[in-house]
C-alpha positions in Angstrom: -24.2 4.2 12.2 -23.4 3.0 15.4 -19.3 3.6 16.8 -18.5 -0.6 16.4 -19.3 0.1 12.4 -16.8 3.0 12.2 -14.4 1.2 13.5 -14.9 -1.6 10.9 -14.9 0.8 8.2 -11.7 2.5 9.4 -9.7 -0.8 9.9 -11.2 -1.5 6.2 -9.6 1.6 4.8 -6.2 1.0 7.1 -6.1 -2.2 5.4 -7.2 -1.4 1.8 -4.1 1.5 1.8 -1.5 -0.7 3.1 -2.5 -3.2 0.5 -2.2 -0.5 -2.3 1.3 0.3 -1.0 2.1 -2.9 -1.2 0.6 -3.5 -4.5 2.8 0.1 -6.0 5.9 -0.9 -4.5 5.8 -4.7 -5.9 4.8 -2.8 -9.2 7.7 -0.4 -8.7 10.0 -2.9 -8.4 9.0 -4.9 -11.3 8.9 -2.1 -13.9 12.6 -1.3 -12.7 13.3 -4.7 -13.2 12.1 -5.2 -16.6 14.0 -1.8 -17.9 16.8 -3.0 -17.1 17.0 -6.1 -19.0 
């Protein structure tokens, strides 16, 4: 695996995670949202 590949893979994973948090909080918010009502 050469050092231009891990790099790759690491902004993969950087990405992937933020997209998760993204994803939880959005979720988060919505399930507050609806208990509410």
């Amino acid at each position: 695996m050469s050092k231009n590949d891990s790099h790759f893979l690491a902004s993969v994973c950087h990405v992937t995670s933020r997209q998760i948090l993204n994803f939880r909080s959005t979720y988060f918010l919505l399930t507050n949202r609806l208990e509410r009502t």
